[in-house]
C-alpha positions as CSV (number, residue, x, y, z in Angstrom):
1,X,-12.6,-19.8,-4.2
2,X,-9.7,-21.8,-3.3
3,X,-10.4,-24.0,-0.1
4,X,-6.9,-23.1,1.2
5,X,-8.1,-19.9,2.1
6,X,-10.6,-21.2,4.8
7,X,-8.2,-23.3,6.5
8,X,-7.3,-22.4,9.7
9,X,-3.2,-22.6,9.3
10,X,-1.4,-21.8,11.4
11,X,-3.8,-21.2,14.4
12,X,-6.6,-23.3,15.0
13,X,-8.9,-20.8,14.6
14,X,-9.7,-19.2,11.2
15,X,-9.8,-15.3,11.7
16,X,-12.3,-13.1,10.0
17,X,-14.1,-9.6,9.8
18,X,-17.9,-9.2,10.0
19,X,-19.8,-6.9,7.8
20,X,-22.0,-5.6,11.1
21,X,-22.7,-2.2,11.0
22,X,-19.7,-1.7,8.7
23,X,-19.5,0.3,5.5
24,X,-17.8,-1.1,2.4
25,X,-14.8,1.3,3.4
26,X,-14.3,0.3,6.9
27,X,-14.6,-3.7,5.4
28,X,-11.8,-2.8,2.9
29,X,-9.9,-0.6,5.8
30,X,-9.4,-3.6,8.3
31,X,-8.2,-6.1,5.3
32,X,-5.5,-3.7,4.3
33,X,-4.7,-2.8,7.7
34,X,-4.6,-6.7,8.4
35,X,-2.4,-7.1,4.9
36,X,0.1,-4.3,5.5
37,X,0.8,-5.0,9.8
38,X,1.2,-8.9,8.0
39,X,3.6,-7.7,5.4
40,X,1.7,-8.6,2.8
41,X,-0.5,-7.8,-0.3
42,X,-4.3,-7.9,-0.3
43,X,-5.7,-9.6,-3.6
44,X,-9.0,-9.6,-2.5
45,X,-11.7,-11.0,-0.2
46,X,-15.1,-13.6,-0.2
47,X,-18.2,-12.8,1.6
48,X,-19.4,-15.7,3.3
49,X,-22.8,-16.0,5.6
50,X,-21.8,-16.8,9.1
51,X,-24.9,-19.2,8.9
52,X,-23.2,-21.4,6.2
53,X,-19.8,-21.3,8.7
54,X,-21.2,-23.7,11.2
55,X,-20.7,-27.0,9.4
56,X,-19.7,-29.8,11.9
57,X,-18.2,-28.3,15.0
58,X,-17.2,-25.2,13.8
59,X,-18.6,-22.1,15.4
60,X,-18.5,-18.1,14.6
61,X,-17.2,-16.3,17.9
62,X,-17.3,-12.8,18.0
63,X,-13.7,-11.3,18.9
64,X,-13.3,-7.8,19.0
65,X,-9.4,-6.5,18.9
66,X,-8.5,-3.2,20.5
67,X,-5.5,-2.1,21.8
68,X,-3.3,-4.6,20.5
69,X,0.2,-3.1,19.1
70,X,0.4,-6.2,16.5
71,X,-2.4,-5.8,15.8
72,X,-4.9,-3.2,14.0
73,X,-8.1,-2.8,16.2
74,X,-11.1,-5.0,15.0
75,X,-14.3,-4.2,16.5
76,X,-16.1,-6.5,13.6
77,X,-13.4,-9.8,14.3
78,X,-14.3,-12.9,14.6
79,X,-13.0,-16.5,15.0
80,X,-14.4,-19.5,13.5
81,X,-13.4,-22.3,15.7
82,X,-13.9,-25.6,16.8
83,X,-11.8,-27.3,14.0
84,X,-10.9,-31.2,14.1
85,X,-7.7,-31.7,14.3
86,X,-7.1,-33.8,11.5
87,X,-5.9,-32.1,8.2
88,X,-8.3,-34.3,6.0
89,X,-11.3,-33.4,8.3
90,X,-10.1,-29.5,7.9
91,X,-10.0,-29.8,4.0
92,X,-13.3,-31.1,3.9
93,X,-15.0,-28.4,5.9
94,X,-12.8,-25.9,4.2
95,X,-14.3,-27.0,0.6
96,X,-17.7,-26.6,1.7
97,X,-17.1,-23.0,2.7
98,X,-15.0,-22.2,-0.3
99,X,-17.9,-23.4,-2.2
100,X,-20.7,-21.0,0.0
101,X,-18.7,-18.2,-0.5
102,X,-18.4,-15.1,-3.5
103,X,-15.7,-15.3,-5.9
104,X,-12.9,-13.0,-5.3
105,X,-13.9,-9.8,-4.7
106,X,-10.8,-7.5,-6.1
107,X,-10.1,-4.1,-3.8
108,X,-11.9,-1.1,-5.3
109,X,-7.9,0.4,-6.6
110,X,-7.9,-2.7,-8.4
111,X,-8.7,-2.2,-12.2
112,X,-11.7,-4.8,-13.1
């Protein structure tokens, strides 16, 4: 995985889904509601342990969206927080969870 994917740009906080409770459906569901109220194309996504998120100062804090009209409801969201400020600092936590996370995991439409 790319370390620009786990960098928390442009918020401060680096927004992600848990898998609690959630069937592979509903996981896929929220990423291509995310993709499509964004615009944009989902490629994929990388499972990460929230365990292997709190590096330094970061943190895993469970966010919950509902009733958001930008926004698809989330009961699984979560923010990892608690980023330093300084790019360099960012890329260097960011590489360590690129490196604890899956390889790209391609939607199930997309041909293997």
């Amino acid at each position: 995985m790319k370390q620009s994917l786990f960098l928390p740009h442009p918020r401060q906080e680096l927004s992600v889904t848990r898998h609690r409770e959630a069937t592979e459906a509903e996981i896929w569901s929220a990423g291509n509601d995310v993709a499509a109220a964004l615009g944009r194309q989902l490629y994929g996504r990388a499972d990460i342990q929230a365990s292997a998120c709190k590096i330094a100062t970061l943190q895993v804090t469970a966010k919950p969206i509902t009733g958001n009209p930008k926004v698809p409801d989330n009961p699984n969201h979560a923010d990892v927080e608690g980023w330093p400020t300084a790019k360099e600092d960012q890329k260097a936590i960011a590489l360590k969870l690129a490196a604890a996370a899956t390889k790209l995991i391609p939607p199930p439409s997309t041909p293997s």
